[in-house]
C-alpha positions, 0 to 999 in steps of 0.5 A: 500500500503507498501512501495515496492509498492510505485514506481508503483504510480508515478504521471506523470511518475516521480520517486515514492520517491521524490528527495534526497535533498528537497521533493514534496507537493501533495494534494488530491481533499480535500487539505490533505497534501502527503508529499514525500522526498529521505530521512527521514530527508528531509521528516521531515522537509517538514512535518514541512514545510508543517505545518507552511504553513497549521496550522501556528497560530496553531503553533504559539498558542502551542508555546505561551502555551509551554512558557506560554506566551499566555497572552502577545496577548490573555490578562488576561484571559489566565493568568491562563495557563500561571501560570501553564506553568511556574510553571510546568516547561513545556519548561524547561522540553522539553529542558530536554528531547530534550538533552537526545534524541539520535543523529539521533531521535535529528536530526529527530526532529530538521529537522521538526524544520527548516522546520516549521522556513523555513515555519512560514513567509509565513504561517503567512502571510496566516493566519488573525488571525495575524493581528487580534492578531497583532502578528508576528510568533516567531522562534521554537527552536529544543526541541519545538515539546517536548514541544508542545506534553507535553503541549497538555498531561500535564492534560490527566492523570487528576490529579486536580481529586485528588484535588476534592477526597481530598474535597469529603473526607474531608468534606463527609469521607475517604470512599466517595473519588471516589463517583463521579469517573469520568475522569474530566471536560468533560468525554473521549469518545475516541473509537476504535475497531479491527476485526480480518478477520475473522469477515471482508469482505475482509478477512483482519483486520480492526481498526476503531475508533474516539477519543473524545477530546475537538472539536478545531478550527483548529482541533487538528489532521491533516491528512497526508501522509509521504513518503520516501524510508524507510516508506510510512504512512497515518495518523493523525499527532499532528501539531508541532509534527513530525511523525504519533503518535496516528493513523496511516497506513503503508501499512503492518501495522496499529495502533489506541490508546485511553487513557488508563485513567492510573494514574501516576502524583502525587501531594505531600502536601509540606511544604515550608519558605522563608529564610532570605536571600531571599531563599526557603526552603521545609521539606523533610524526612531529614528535611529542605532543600534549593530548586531551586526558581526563579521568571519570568514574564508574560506579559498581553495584556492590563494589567500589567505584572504579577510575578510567582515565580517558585519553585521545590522540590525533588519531582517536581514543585510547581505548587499550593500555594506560599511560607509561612514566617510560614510554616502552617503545613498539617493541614490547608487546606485552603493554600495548597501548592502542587507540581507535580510529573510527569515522563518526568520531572523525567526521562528526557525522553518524549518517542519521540525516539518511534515516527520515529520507529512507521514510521518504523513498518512493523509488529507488532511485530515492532510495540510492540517493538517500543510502549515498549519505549512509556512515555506519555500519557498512552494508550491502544493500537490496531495493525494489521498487513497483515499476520493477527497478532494483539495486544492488549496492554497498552503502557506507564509510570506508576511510581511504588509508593504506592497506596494512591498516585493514590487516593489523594493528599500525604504529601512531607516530608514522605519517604513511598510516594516517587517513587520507580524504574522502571515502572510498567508492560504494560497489554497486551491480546490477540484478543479473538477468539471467537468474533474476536473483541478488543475494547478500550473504556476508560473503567476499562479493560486491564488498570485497574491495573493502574489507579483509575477511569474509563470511565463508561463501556457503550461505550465498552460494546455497541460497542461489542453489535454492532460488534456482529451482522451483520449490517442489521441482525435484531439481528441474531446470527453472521453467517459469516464475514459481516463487511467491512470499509464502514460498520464502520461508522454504529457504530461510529454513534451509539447514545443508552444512556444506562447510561439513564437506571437507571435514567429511573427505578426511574422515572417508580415507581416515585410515586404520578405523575399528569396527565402531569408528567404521559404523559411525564413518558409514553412517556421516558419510550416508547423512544429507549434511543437513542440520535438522532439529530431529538428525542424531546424524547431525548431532554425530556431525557435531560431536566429531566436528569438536573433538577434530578442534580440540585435537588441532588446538593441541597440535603442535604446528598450533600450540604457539596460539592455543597455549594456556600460559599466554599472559600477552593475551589474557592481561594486556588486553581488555576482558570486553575483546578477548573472544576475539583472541580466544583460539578454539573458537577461532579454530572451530569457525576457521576449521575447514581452512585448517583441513585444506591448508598444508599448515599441517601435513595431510597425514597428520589431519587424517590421523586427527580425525581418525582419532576422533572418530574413534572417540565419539564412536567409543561414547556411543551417546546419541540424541537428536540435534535440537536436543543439545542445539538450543537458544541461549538468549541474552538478559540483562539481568544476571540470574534472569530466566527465560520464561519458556523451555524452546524446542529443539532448533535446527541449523548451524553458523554455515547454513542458511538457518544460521543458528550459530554454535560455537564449534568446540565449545558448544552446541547452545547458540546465542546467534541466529535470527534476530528476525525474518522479513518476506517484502512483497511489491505486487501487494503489501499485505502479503508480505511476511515477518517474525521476530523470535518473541514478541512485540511487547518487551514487558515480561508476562504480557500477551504479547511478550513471547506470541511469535516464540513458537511461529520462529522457531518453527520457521513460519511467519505472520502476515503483515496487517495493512487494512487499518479495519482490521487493526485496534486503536488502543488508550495510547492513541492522544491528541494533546500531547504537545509535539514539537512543531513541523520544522521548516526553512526555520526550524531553528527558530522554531525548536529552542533546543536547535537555536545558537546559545548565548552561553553554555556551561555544564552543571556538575551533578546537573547537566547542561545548561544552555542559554537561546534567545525567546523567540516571541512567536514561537515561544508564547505559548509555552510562557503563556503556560509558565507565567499564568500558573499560581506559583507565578502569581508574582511576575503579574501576568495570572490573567494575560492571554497568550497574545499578550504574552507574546506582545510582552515578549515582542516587546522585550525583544525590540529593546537593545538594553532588555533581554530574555532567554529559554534556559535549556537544560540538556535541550529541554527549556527549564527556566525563563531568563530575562537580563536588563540594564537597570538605569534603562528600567524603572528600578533604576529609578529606586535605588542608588544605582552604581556603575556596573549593574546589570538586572535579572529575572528568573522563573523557574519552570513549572514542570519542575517545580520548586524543590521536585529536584534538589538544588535545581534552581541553584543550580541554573543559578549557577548558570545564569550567574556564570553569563552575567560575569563572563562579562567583566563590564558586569560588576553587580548583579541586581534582583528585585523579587516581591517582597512576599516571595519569601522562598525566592529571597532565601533563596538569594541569600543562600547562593550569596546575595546581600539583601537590600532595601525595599522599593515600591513599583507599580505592580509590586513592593520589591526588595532588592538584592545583590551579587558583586563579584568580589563576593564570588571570589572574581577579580 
């Protein structure tokens, strides 16, 4: 369905879109959220709304991981995350990037960010794991969704792999770096595939897929619906993140990605001394330089709080090592200290101006304009649209540098290793003609110019196997155009392990076999090799598999990077990175080289495997595979439980049912599919999708684990379109207040968009920032604040908005009188006015001196005097830090009421002298002053 469409699907006779200043809450019979709003702003923030309310200890999580402050309710075991984070410069990043947004993209995600705020309390007190944390949720800032996307994608590119290349080369050769060429601790599996109509029922494309991620509770995607008078999508959505990034339906046009497995974070070796001033310094190509160092800290549920010291050099965070009195050189690897190289932190940029563009996307055409602004992570891409057009291309940031930096970690001070300019060029191709078919599979294809190591090429290959043939044509030659979106699911199920067949020669010329090592070698070599749920075959498979990894991590040709007593791996790095340097893992993923490589000789691996096969022989156990292949699902509650036992799961990390095992470890899995998606061009309404529980992320709702049984049994549920067929829920509303439609102005629309006069961070309290009143704009805000009780002093109780605004237009023509929105971390706390006082009437009652500049202060009324402690003392601290950046500014004068007995208290307590009373028109006031010799300022 397009976006013209959607006024034929009114629920129950209402208007197709929802209403200009709020929006509407539909659900399907799953609790799959359809959001409809006037305006995209509006739509943002019930997104955002939406979010808090369905997923808020999700949320809650991510923002704790942004922060790194996951430790201070999760206890030491997070510690390591939180180091990283801090050091990484994560949240500093985000805010980098939410600055450098354009106005209407920064208002865009600033109305997700109300709406998830307006949510949070009452999502919070649906979820128990707040309870069981004894955490209350804390408030988003505008730069929280960059932070949220960064610090989901931070470790995509994998680049703890060249940490492992620098131990597999230095203790096995230079010319061993990528032996074991895998993508990390938990091989991708991520999967997608178009056809053309020609090869489609309908006579439409089709995109379909799953991507393979870590199996999360609550799942890391959430379906949606978003819809406005500009786009109507259905889609997967990253919760606290808006928009519809990854995978999406417009109605006209559709788009899947998966990881393009690109390079393009770097590590660099540096060279770092303390000062004796207490400074850092680090060797560049000029020689020594003073470099950005500061300490935070982390605080540790159950625990004493911990110290990080954050340093950056030119070329990024130190993000492993600590500052040396004697730096030891490049040639003492056992104290490494290595910074990270990453594009956002570089460019300021994190691409998010692509996410409300994407919404937009009629064609294709706008679809590939859109993706050519994408940053991270890097991904291969597939669209169609409904006139047949396709596109197959790569999107994203890849830095333009020296080879050697994709392979290993480079030394800091050597100029040849630095970025160059721009980026490197996004591969694109066309959809082959001939077979009709593109397919994305992590494999060394359309992205290998720009990256190093890639999935194994089985999935790709055996996905172009399986579109080749009509489903249920025996293997017949391709005739016609058979496959429609329900056929889809035949393929994401598929379960053969060709990667098994290398393994499974050695084990066919194993020689000097007994009688039961025989039997089991008969019955692999008569096995289909696919991994299904009810196969004791695959199970023997497996078992084989991992005692062949554990008798080649002690062979001795590998025992330079298995041995136990290897202090430079397990010490000098981080705990966070070493599943990347853990050996039997990377044997288990990498085994298939390791049996055809002459590392070993041949008679060495046939003699490995006929030991093996004699020893799961020997055990005689059997059990079928989805008795040990078993979700393992990942909570951020330690101790927490799933609510349901799974049934046994087919697949394994090289089959199209990426369900990935970690060979020689175990045959749980924590990877697999995070979703599945079937995108149908002839109708919408018959695309596909499931993710692995539910829509709800609240514990014991309807709709927590629905979807649970439906994905693990490889179908999917419908995609619901007709707006009659869905139910408006109490969540719809028409009066919250959303930020207004952003236009060639938005910065003077949107307070938090607008340049500050002064900025000053509040420790404890945040940031506050001082933005001009816009009168338009901002009257119906100080309309609210000044016309409550508690601002019975300031004399407006009975003005009406335009009056208001009269005032403000009024202020705003005078050179001598000023007012100000403060902002704290962007949302407006307090109105702020400044005034000369031999230009105002109070100059007339009182001695005035050279020097004085008058104040006024109202303090927000959806804070409220005393909801925070120390609030207004601290935007105080604020104002006053303005008023004396000015050295013309000698005194400060106040003259509140002389009955506002709270507000003279509160003057004297940060420093002010009392003063006389004086009369005024509308008030007797009593006068006040700060100087700043009383600050201790010269």
């Amino acid at each position: 369905m397009t976006t013209a469409d959607i006024d034929s699907e009114r629920p129950n006779g209402r208007s197709g879109h929802g209403p200009a200043g709020g929006f509407e809450v539909f659900r399907d019979d799953r609790g799959i959220p359809h959001l409809r709003a006037g305006s995209a702003l509006a739509l943002a923030r019930a997104q955002g709304h939406n979010a808090a309310l369905d997923r808020a200890w999700q949320l809650e999580t991510e923002r704790h991981r942004v922060l790194g402050t996951t430790a201070a309710y999760l206890g030491a075991e997070a510690l390591d995350w939180d180091r990283f984070a801090r050091r990484a410069r994560l949240a500093d990043t985000a805010r980098r990037c939410y600055e450098r947004l354009a106005p209407e993209t920064a208002a865009w995600v600033g109305a997700y960010v109300d709406g998830v705020n307006a949510g949070l309390a009452e999502g919070a007190a649906r979820a128990p794991e707040f309870a069981a944390a004894g955490l209350a949720p804390g408030r988003w800032e505008r730069w929280t969704p960059l932070g949220v996307w960064l610090s989901t994608h931070i470790l995509f590119a994998g680049f703890p792999t060249k940490l492992w290349r620098e131990e597999v080369a230095r203790r096995l050769g230079d010319d061993r770096a990528t032996l074991f060429a895998t993508d990390g601790p938990g091989t991708s599996g991520s999967n997608g595939w178009l056809l053309t109509g020609a090869r489609t029922t309908t006579g439409a494309p089709v995109i379909a897929g799953d991507p393979h991620r870590f199996i999360e509770d609550p799942g890391v995607y959430q379906q949606i619906r978003l819809a406005c008078p500009e786009f109507d999508v259905v889609g997967l959505a990253v919760p606290g993140v808006p928009g519809i990034a990854h995978f999406g339906h417009a109605g006209g046009v559709a788009w899947a990605i998966t990881n393009a497995m690109a390079d393009y974070q770097d590590l660099y070796r540096e060279q770092l001394r303390r000062t004796a001033d207490g400074g850092v310094e680090a060797l560049g190509p000029d020689g020594w330089y003073a470099v950005h160092a500061h300490t935070e800290t982390v605080e540790v549920a159950g625990g004493e709080p911990e110290t990080v010291e954050v340093v950056e050099t030119d070329r990024g965070p130190v993000i492993i090592g600590d500052v040396h009195d004697d730096p030891p050189g490049d040639e003492a690897p056992d104290a490494p200290v290595i910074s990270l190289r990453y594009p956002p932190r570089v460019t300021g940029d994190l691409g998010f101006h692509v996410l409300p563009a994407l919404l937009r996307a009629r064609t294709v055409a706008d679809l590939d304009t859109a993706l050519d602004g994408w940053v991270e992570p890097v991904n291969v891409v597939l669209a169609a649209d409904t006139t047949g057009a396709t596109l197959h291309r790569v999107a994203g940031h890849v830095p333009v540098r020296p080879h050697e930096n994709r392979l290993r970690v480079v030394p800091a001070h050597d100029p040849a290793y630095a970025w160059r300019e721009g980026a490197e060029p996004t591969p694109r191709t066309e959809v082959a003609e001939a077979t009709g078919t593109a397919v994305m599979a992590n494999e060394r294809g359309l992205a290998a110019p720009l990256g190093i190591e890639f999935a194994p090429p089985h999935r790709a290959r055996r996905i172009q196997e399986l579109l080749g043939t009509p489903p249920g044509a025996g293997g017949r030659a391709l005739t016609g155009p058979p496959w429609s979106s329900a056929d889809m699911a035949a393929v994401h199920t598929d379960t053969r392990l060709a990667s098994s067949r290398q393994l499974l020669s050695l084990l066919a010329w194993a020689p000097d076999l007994g009688p039961d090592a025989e039997r089991l070698r008969d019955r692999l070599l008569l096995w289909d090799r696919h991994m299904d749920a009810d196969s004791a075959d695959a199970t023997l498979y497996s078992r084989l598999r991992a005692d062949v990894v554990h008798r080649l991590a002690a062979h001795p040709a590998l025992r330079p990077v298995t041995g136990d007593a290897d202090p430079w791996r397990s010490a000098a790095y981080p705990p966070l990175f070493r599943p990347w340097l853990a050996a039997v893992p990377r044997i288990g993923y990498a085994l298939e080289t390791l049996l055809t490589v002459g590392l070993l000789p041949y008679e060495d691996r046939l003699a490995i495997v006929a030991a093996s096969a004699e020893a799961v022989a020997a055990t005689q156990a059997e059990s079928p595979w989805g008795q040990v292949h078993r979700v393992s699902p990942w909570q951020a509650l330690p101790g927490a439980t799933p609510e349901e036992v799974w049934p046994g799961l087919a697949g394994d990390h090289d089959c199209v049912l990426s369900t990935s095992s970690v060979p020689g470890i175990t045959d749980l899995f924590a990877r697999g599919p995070a979703a599945r998606y079937v995108w149908d061009l002839a109708r919408r309404e018959d695309s596909l999708w499931v993710v692995p529980f539910g829509a709800s992320g609240v514990p014991g709702s309807a709709h927590h684990r629905d979807q649970s049984e439906l994905w693990a049994s490889g179908r999917l549920a419908p995609v619901t379109t007709d707006w009659n067929l869905l139910h408006r829920t109490e969540e719809s509303t028409t009066t919250m207040t959303t930020t207004p439609e952003p236009t060639a102005s938005a910065a003077s629309v949107v307070p938090a968009l607008r340049p500050a006069v002064h900025e000053q961070k509040v420790e404890g309290f945040g940031v506050v920032r001082l933005v001009p009143v816009d009168p338009t704009a901002d009257a119906g805000l100080l309309h609210d604040w000044v016309t409550e009780e508690r601002a019975r002093f300031w004399g407006m109780a009975d003005h009406t908005r335009e009056q208001v605004q009269e005032i403000y237009e009024f202020v705003d023509s005078l050179p001598t009188h000023h007012a100000y929105l403060a902002l704290r971390d962007g949302v407006p706390a307090a109105l702020f006015q400044t005034y000369e006082p031999d230009a105002d009437p109070v100059g007339e009652c009182y001695d005035f001196q050279p020097g004085d500049f008058g104040i006024h202060l109202l303090i927000a009324p959806a804070e409220g005097e005393g909801a925070v402690k120390g609030y207004t003392d601290a935007l105080l601290t604020a104002f006053i830090g303005y008023v004396f950046r000015d050295p013309a500014h000698l005194r400060v004068v106040v003259e509140p009421d002389a009955r506002n007995e709270k507000a003279l208290a509160r003057m004297v307590r940060v420093g002010f002298e009392l003063g006389p009373e004086i009369e005024k028109p509308e008030k007797t006031a009593r006068l006040a002053f700060l100087t700043r010799a009383a600050l201790g300022l010269v």
